[in-house]
FIDOBA-713103 format. One record per residue (C-alpha): residue number from 1; x, y, z. Coordinates in Angstrom, 1 decimal. Layout:
<sites>
+-----+--------+--------+--------+
! seq !     px !     py !     pz !
+-----+--------+--------+--------+
! NUM !      X !      Y !      Z !
...
+-----+--------+--------+--------+
</sites>
This chain:
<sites>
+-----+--------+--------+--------+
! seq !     px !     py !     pz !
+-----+--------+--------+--------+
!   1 !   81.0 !  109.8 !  112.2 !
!   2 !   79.5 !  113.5 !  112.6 !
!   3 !   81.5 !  116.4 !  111.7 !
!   4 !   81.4 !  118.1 !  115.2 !
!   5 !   84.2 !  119.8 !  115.4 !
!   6 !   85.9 !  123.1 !  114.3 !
!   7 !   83.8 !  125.8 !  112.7 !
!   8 !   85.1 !  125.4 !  109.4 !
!   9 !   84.3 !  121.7 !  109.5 !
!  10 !   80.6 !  122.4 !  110.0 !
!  11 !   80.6 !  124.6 !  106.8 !
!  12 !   82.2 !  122.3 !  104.4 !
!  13 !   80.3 !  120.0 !  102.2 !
!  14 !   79.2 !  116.8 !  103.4 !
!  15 !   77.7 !  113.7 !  102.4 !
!  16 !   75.0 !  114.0 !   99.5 !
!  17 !   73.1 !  110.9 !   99.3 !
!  18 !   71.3 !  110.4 !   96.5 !
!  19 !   68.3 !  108.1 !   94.8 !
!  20 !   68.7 !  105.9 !   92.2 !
!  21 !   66.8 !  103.1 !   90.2 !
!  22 !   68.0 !  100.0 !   91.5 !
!  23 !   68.3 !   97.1 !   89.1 !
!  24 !   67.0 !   94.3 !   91.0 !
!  25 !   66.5 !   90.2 !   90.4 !
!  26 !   62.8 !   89.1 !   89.7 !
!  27 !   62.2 !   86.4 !   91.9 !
!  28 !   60.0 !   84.7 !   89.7 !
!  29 !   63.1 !   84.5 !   87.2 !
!  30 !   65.2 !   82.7 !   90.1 !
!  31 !   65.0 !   79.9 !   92.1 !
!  32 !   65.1 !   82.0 !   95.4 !
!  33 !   66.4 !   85.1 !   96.3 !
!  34 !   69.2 !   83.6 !   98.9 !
!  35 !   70.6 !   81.7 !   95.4 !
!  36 !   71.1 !   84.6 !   94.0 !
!  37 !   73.1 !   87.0 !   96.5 !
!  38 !   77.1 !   86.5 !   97.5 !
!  39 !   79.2 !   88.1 !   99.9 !
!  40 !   81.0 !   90.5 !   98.5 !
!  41 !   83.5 !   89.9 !   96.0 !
!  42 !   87.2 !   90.2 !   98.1 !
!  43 !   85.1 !   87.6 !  100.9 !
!  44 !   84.5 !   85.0 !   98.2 !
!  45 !   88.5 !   84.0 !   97.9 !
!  46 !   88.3 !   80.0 !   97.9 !
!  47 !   87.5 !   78.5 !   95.1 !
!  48 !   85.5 !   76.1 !   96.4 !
!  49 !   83.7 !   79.2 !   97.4 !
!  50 !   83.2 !   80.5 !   93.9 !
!  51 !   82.2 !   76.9 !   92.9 !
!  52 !   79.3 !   76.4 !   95.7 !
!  53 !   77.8 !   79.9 !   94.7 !
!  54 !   78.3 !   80.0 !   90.9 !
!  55 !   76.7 !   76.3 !   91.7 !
!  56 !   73.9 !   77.8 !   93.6 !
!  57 !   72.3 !   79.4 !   90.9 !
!  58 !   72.6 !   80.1 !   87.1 !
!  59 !   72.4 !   83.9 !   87.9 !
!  60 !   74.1 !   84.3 !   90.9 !
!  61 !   75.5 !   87.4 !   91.5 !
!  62 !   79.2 !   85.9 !   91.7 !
!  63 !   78.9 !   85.3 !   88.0 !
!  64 !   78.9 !   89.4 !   87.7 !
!  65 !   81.7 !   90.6 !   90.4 !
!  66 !   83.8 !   87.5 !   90.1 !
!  67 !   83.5 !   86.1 !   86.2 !
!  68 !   85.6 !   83.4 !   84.9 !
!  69 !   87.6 !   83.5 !   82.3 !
!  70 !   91.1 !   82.6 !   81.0 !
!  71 !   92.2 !   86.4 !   80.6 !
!  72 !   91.0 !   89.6 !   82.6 !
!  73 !   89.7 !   90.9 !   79.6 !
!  74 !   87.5 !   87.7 !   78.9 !
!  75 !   86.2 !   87.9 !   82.5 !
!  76 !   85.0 !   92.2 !   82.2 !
!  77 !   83.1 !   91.0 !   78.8 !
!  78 !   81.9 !   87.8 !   80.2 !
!  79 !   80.5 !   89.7 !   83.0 !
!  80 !   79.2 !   92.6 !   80.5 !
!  81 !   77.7 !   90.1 !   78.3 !
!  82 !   76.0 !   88.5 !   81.2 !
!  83 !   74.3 !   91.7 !   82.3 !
!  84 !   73.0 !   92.5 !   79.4 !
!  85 !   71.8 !   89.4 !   78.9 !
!  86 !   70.0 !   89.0 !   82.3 !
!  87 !   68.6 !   92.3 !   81.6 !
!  88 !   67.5 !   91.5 !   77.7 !
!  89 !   65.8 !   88.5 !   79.6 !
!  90 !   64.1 !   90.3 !   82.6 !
!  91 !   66.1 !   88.3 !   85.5 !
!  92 !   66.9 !   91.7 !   86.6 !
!  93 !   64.5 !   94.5 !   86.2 !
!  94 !   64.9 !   98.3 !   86.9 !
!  95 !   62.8 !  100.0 !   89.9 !
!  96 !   60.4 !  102.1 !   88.1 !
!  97 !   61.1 !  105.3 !   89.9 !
!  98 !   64.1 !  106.8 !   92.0 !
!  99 !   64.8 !  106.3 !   95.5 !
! 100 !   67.0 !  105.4 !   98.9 !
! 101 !   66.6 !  101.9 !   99.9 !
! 102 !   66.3 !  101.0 !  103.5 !
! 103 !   68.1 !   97.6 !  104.2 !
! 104 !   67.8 !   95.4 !  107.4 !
! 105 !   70.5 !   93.1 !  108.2 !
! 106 !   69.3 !   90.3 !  111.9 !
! 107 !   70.9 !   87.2 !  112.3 !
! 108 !   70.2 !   84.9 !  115.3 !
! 109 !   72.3 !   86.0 !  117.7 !
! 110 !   70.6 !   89.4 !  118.2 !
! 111 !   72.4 !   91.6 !  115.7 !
! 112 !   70.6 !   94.2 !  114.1 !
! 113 !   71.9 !   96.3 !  111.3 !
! 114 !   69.9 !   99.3 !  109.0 !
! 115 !   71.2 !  101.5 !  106.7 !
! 116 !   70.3 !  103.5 !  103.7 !
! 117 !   71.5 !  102.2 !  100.8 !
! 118 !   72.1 !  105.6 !   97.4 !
! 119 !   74.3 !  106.7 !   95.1 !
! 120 !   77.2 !  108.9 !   97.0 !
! 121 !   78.9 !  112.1 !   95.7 !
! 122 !   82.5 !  110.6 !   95.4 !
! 123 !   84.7 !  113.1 !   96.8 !
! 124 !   88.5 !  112.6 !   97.4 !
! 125 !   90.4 !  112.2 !  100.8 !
! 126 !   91.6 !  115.7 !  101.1 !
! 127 !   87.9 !  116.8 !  101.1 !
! 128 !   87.7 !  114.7 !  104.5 !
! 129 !   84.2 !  114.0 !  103.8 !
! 130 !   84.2 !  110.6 !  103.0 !
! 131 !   87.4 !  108.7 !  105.5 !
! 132 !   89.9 !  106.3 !  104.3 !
! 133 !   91.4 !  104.4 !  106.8 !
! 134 !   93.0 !  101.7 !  105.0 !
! 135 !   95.8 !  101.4 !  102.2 !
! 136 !   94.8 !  100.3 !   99.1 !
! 137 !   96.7 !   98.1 !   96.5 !
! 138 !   96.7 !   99.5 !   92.8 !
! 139 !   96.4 !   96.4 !   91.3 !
! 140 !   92.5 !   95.6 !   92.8 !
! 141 !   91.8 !   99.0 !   92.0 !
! 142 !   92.3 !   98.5 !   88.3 !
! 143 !   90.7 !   95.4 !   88.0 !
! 144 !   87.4 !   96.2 !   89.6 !
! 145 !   88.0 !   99.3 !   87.8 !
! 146 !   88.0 !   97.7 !   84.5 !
! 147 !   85.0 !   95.6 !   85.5 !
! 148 !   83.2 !   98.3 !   86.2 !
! 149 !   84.2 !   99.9 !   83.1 !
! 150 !   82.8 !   97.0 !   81.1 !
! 151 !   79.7 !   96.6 !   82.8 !
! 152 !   78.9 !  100.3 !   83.2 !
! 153 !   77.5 !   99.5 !   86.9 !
! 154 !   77.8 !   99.4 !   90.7 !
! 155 !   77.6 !   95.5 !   91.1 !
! 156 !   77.8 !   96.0 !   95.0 !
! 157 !   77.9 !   98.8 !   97.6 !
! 158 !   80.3 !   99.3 !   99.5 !
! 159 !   79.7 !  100.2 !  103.3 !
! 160 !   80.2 !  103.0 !  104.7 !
! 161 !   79.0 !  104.5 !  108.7 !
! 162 !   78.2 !  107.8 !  110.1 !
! 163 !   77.5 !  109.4 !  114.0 !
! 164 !   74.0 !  110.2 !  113.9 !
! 165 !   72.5 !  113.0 !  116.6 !
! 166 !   69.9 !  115.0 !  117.3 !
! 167 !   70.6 !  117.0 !  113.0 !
! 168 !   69.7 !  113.6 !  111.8 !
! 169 !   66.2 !  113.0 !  113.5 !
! 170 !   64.6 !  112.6 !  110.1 !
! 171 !   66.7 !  110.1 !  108.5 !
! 172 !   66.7 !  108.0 !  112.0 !
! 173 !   62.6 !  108.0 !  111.6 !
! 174 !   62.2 !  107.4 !  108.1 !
! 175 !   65.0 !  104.0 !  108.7 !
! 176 !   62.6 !  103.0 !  111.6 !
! 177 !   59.3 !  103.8 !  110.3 !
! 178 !   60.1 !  102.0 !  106.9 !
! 179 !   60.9 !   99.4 !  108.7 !
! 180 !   57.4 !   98.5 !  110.0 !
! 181 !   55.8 !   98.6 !  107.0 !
! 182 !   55.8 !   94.7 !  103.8 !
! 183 !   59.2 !   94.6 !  102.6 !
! 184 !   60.1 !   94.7 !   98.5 !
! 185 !   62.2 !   91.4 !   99.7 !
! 186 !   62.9 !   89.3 !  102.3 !
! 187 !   65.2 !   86.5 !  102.1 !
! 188 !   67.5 !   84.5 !  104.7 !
! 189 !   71.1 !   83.1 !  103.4 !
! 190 !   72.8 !   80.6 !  104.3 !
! 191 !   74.9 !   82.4 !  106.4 !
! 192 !   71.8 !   82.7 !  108.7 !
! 193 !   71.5 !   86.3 !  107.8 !
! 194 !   67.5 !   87.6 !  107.7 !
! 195 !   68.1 !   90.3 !  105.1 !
! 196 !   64.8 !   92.8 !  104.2 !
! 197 !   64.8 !   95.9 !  101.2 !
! 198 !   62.4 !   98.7 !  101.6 !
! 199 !   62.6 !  101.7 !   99.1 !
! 200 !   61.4 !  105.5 !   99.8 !
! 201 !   60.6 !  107.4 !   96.9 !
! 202 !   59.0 !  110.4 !   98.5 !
! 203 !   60.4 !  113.7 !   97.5 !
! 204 !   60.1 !  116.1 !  100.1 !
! 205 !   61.5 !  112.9 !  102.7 !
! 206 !   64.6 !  112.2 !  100.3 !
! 207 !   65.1 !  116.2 !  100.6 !
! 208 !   64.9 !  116.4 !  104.1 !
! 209 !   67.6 !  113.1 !  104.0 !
! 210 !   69.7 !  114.4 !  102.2 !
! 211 !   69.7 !  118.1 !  104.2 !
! 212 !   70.7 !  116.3 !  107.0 !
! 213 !   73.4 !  113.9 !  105.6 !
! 214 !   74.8 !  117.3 !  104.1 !
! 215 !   76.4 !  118.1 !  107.6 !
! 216 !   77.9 !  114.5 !  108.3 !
! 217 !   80.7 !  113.0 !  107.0 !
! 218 !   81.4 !  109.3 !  107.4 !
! 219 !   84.2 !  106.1 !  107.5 !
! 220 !   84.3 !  103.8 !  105.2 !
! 221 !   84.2 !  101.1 !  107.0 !
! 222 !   83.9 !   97.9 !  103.8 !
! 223 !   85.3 !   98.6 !  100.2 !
! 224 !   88.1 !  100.9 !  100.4 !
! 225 !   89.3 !   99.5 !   96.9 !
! 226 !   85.7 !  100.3 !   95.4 !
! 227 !   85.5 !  103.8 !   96.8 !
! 228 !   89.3 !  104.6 !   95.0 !
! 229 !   87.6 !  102.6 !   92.0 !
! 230 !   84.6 !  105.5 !   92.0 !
! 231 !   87.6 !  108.1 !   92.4 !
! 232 !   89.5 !  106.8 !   89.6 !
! 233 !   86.1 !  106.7 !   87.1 !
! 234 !   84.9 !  109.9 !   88.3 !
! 235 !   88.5 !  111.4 !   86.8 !
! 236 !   88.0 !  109.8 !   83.3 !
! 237 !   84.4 !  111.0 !   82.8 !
! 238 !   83.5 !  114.8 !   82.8 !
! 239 !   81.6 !  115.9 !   85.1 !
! 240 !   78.9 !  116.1 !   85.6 !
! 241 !   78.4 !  112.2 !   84.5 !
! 242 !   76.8 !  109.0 !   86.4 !
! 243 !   80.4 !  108.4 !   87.2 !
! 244 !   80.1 !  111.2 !   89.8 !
! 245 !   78.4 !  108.8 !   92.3 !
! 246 !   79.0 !  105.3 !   93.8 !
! 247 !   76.8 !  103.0 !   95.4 !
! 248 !   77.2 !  102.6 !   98.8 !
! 249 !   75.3 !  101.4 !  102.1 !
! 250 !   75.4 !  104.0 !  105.1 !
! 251 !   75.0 !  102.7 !  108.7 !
! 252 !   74.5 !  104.9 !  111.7 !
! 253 !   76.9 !  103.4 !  114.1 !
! 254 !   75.7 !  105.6 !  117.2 !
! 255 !   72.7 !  103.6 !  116.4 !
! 256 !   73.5 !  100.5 !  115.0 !
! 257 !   77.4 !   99.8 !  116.1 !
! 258 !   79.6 !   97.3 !  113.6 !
! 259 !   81.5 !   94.2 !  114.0 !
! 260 !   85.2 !   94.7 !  114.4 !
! 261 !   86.9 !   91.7 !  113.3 !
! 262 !   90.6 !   90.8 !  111.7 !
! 263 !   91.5 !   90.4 !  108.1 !
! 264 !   94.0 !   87.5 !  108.4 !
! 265 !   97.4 !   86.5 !  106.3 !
! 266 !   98.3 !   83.5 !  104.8 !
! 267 !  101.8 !   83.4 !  103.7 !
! 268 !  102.2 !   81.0 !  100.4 !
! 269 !  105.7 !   80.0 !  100.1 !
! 270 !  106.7 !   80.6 !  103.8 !
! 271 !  106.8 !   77.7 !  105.6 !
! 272 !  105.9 !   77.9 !  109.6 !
! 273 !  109.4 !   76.3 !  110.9 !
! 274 !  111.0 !   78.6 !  108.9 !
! 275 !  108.7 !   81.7 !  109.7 !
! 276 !  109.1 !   80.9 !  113.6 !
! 277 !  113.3 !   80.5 !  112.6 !
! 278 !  113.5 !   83.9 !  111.6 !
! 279 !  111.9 !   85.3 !  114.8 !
! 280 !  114.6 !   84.1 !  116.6 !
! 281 !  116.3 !   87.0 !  118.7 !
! 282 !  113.8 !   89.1 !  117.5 !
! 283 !  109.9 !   88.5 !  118.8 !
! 284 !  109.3 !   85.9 !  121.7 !
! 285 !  107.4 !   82.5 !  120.5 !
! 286 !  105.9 !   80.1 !  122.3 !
! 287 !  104.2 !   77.2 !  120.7 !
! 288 !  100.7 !   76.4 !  122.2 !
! 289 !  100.7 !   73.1 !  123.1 !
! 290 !   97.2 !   70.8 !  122.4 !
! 291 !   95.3 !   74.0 !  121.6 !
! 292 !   92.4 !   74.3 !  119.7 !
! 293 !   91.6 !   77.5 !  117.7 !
! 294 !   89.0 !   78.8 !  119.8 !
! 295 !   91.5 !   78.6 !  122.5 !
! 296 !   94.5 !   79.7 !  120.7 !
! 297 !   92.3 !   82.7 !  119.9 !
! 298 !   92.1 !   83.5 !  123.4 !
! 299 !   95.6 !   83.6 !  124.5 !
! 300 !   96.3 !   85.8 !  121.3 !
! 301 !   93.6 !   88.6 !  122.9 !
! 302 !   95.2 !   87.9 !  126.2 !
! 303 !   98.9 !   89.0 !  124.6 !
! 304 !   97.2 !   91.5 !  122.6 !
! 305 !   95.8 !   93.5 !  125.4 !
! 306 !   99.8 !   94.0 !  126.4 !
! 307 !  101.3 !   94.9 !  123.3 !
! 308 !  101.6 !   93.4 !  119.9 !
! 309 !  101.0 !   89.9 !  119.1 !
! 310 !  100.2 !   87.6 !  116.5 !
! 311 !   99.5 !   83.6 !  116.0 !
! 312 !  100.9 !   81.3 !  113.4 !
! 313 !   99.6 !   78.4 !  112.5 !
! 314 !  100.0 !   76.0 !  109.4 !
! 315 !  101.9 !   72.8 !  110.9 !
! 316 !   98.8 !   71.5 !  113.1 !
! 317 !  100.0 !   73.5 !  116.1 !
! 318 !   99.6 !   77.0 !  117.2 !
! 319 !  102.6 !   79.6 !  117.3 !
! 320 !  102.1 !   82.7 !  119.6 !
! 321 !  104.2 !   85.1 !  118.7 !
! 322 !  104.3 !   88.6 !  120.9 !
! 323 !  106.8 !   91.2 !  122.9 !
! 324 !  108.8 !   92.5 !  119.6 !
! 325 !  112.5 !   93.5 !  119.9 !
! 326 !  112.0 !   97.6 !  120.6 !
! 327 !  114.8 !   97.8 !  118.8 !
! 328 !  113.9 !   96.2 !  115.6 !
! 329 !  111.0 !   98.5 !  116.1 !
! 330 !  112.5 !  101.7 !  116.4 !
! 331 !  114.8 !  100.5 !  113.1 !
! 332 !  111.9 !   99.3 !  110.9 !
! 333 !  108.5 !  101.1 !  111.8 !
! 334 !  108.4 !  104.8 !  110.0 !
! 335 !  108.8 !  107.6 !  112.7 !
! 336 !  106.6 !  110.2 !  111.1 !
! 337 !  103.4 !  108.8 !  112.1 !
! 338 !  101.1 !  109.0 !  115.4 !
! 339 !  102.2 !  106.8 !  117.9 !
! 340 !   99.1 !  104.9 !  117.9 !
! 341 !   99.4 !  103.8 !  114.0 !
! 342 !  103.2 !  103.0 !  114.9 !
! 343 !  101.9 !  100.6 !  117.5 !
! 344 !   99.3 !   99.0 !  115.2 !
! 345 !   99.7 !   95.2 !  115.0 !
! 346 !   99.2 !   95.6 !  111.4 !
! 347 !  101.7 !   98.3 !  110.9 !
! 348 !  104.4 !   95.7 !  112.8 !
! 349 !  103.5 !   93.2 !  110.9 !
! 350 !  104.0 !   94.7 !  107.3 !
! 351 !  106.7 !   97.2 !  108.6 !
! 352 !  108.9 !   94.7 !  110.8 !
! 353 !  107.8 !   91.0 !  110.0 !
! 354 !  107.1 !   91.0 !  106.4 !
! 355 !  109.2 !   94.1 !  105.2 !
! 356 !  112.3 !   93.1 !  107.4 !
! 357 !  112.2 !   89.8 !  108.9 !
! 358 !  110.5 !   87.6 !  106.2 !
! 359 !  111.0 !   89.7 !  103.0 !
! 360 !  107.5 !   88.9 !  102.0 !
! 361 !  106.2 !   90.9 !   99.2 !
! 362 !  102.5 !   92.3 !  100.7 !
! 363 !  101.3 !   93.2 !   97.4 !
! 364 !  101.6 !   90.1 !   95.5 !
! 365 !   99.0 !   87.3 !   95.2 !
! 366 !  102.0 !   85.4 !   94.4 !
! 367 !  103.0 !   85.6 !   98.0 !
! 368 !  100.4 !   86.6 !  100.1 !
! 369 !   96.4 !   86.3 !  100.6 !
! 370 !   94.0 !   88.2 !  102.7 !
! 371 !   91.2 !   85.8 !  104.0 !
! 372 !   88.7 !   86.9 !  106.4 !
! 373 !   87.8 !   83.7 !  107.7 !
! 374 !   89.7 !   82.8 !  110.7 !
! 375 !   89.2 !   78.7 !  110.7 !
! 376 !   89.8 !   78.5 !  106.2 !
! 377 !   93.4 !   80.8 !  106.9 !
! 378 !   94.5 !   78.1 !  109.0 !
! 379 !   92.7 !   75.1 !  107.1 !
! 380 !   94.4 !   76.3 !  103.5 !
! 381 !   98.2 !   76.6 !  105.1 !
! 382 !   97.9 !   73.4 !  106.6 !
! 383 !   96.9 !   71.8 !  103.3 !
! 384 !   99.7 !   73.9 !  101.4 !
! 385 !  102.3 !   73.8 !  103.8 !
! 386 !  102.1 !   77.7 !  104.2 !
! 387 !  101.7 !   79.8 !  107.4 !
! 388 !   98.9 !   81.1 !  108.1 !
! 389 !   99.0 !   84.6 !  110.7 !
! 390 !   95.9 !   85.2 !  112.7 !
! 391 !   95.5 !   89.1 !  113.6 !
! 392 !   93.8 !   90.5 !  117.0 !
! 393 !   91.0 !   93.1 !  116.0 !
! 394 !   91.6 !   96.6 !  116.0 !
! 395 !   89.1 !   98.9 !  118.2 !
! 396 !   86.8 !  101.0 !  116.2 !
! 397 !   87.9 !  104.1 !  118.2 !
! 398 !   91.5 !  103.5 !  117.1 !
! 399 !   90.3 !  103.6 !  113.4 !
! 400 !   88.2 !  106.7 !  113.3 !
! 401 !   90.7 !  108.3 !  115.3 !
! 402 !   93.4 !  107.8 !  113.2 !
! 403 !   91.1 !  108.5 !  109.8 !
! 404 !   90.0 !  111.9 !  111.4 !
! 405 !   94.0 !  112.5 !  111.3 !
! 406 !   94.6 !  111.4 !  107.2 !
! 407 !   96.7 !  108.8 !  108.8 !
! 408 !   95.5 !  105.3 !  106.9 !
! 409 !   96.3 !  102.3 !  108.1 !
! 410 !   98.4 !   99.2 !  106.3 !
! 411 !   96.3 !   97.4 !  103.8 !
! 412 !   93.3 !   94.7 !  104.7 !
! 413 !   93.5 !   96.3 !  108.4 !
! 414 !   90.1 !   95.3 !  109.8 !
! 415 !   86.7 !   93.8 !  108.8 !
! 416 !   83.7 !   95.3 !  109.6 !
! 417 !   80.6 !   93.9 !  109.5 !
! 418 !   77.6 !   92.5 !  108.8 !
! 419 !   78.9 !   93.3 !  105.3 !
! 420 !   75.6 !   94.1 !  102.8 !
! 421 !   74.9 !   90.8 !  101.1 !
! 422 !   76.0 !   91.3 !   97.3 !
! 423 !   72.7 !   91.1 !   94.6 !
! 424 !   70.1 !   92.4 !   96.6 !
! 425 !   70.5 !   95.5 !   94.4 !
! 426 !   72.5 !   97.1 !   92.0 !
! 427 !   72.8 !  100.3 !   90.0 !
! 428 !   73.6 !  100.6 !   86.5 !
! 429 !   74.8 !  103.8 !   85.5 !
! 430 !   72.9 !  103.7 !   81.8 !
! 431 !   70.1 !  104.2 !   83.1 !
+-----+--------+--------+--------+
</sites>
């Protein structure tokens, strides 16, 4: 996102993008590259999941961002222990000298993805530099805050996207022009994911870089809890400190648009006969008869585009749920906010649905799960007896429009992606 706009915008400090040494795995210490890398840490929420990676590979990068252990403290000096340890060893090795990293995301279908991937200057939302555009829940923030405490290190970056133009004509070439030149890696996971690393250590290049980042400000588009994590270390170290930067991964979306997709709800100790009860005089529902998902997923885009609309599933049928009582609405949604984040399907659903109608908690594992995979949402409530609700994506347009306004949206609002692949690199902030 570029910071055209009013004058004063123009003179206020933007993005500074910085080089780092990246710690990075020795490939002849592993038995492959792919083995080694995760998605990042709130994608990897099965634990069948966790298994199949932590399975992978002794040093898979899971073990780091996700440790095991009977008590959060034993997990932050499990993980500590086992950096230290891969580091004492040599699995993972420090870049000899400072710079950006140009990463390359392709995957079959024609999706192309580069970014530069440095250190940010973390700045706070009032310095509307760096965009919010999601809630966060306190909880995640102290627990990857206390990992990262424990570890002293950025185990992942987080992603983040900019409007490039004609002030960024450097950066663009240097992302291109790295591009054609041997890779430090190049590895393919089993996602089907192509996934290359370059790093530029030239000076006067990272100078002009970071000149013309300084006039850009940018969305983050992955890792909201991450980015408050920085924020919260940054105010328990004096500055200036390591803790003044984050890691992050920063996509020109003029060039290189993002995938839009829904964060989805599963609903542990809601059952769907009684969820679809409760709607009763309040939201239409029509049961989908012999659908399958692919299907079912059409029909909720088709109720989408006319207002808001969701799908529940969890009793081996599919629930379409759409055209909300306006006045439950206008009873339940807060007032003092735009009309397009009253309107969101996510603000219904936490405002109206889970607030009102189903007297969910939305900030309690206990109660309620986030999964980004649409076919494992509805697979897990069908095994627990749970309901599962299936969002419509939001349009990118909506969310930068509504982060250039300070207006965030409910929690676990979208998915952007490709993601960056977690292990590829890291930073650790004694160094």
């Amino acid at each position: 996102m570029n910071s055209a706009g009013p004058p004063e915008a123009t003179a206020r400090r933007g993005l500074e993008l910085t080089p780092f040494r990246g710690l990075r795995y020795d490939p002849d210490r592993v038995g492959s590259l792919a083995a080694v890398t995760s998605p990042p840490y709130d994608v990897v929420v099965r634990p069948d999941g966790l298994l199949h990676l932590e399975s992978a590979d002794p040093h898979n990068i899971v073990r780091l961002i996700l440790p095991q252990a009977a008590t959060p403290e034993a997990r932050n000096e499990q993980a500590a222990h086992t950096l230290r340890r891969w580091l004492a060893e040599g699995v993972l090795t420090t870049d000899p000298d400072p710079g950006l990293y140009v990463y390359e995301q392709r995957d079959g279908d024609g999706l192309l993805q580069r970014g530069l991937i440095g250190t940010l200057r973390v700045s706070d939302p009032a310095d509307q530099v760096v965009l919010p555009h999601e809630d966060v829940m306190p909880h995640v923030v102290a627990d990857r805050a206390a990992l990262m405490r424990a570890t002293s290190a950025n185990l992942e970056p987080l992603l983040l996207t900019y409007r490039g133009d004609d002030s960024t004509r450097t950066t663009t070439a240097l992302v291109e022009r790295t591009c054609e030149r041997p890779p430090l890696l190049s590895t393919t996971t089993e996602d089907g994911f192509h996934h290359r690393l370059w790093s530029v250590t030239d000076p006067d290049t990272l100078a002009r870089v970071r000149g013309e980042l300084a006039r850009h400000q940018a969305l983050i588009a992955d890792g909201h809890h991450r980015w408050a994590t920085y924020r919260t270390l940054r105010a328990e170290h004096p500055s200036p400190s390591p803790w003044d930067h984050g890691l992050v991964l920063l996509v020109d979306t003029a060039r290189y648009p993002l995938r839009v997709r829904a964060i989805h709800r599963l609903l542990h100790d809601l059952p769907v006969k009684d969820a679809v009860a409760a709607l009763e005089g309040h939201f239409r529902v029509r049961r989908l008869a012999a659908t399958a998902l692919p299907q079912a997923l059409d029909a909720l885009a088709e109720a989408a585009g006319a207002g808001n609309a969701f799908l529940l599933a969890g009793d081996g049928a599919f629930h379409l749920v759409d055209r909300p009582d306006p006045g439950l609405l206008s009873r339940t949604v807060p007032a003092d906010r735009p009309e397009a984040w009253r309107t969101l399907d996510a603000t219904v659903l936490h405002a109206t649905l889970l607030a009102h109608v189903w007297r969910v908690p939305d900030d309690s594992a206990a109660h309620i799960s986030y999964i980004h995979d649409t076919g494992a949402t509805v697979a897990k409530a069908e095994r627990d007896g749970s309901t599962a609700v299936l969002m419509h994506p939001v349009r990118e347009e909506v969310v930068r429009d509504l982060a250039r306004q300070g207006v965030t949206m409910p929690r676990k609002s979208t998915s952007f992606g490709p993601k960056p692949a977690s292990g590829l690199v890291l930073r650790s902030l004694d160094v």
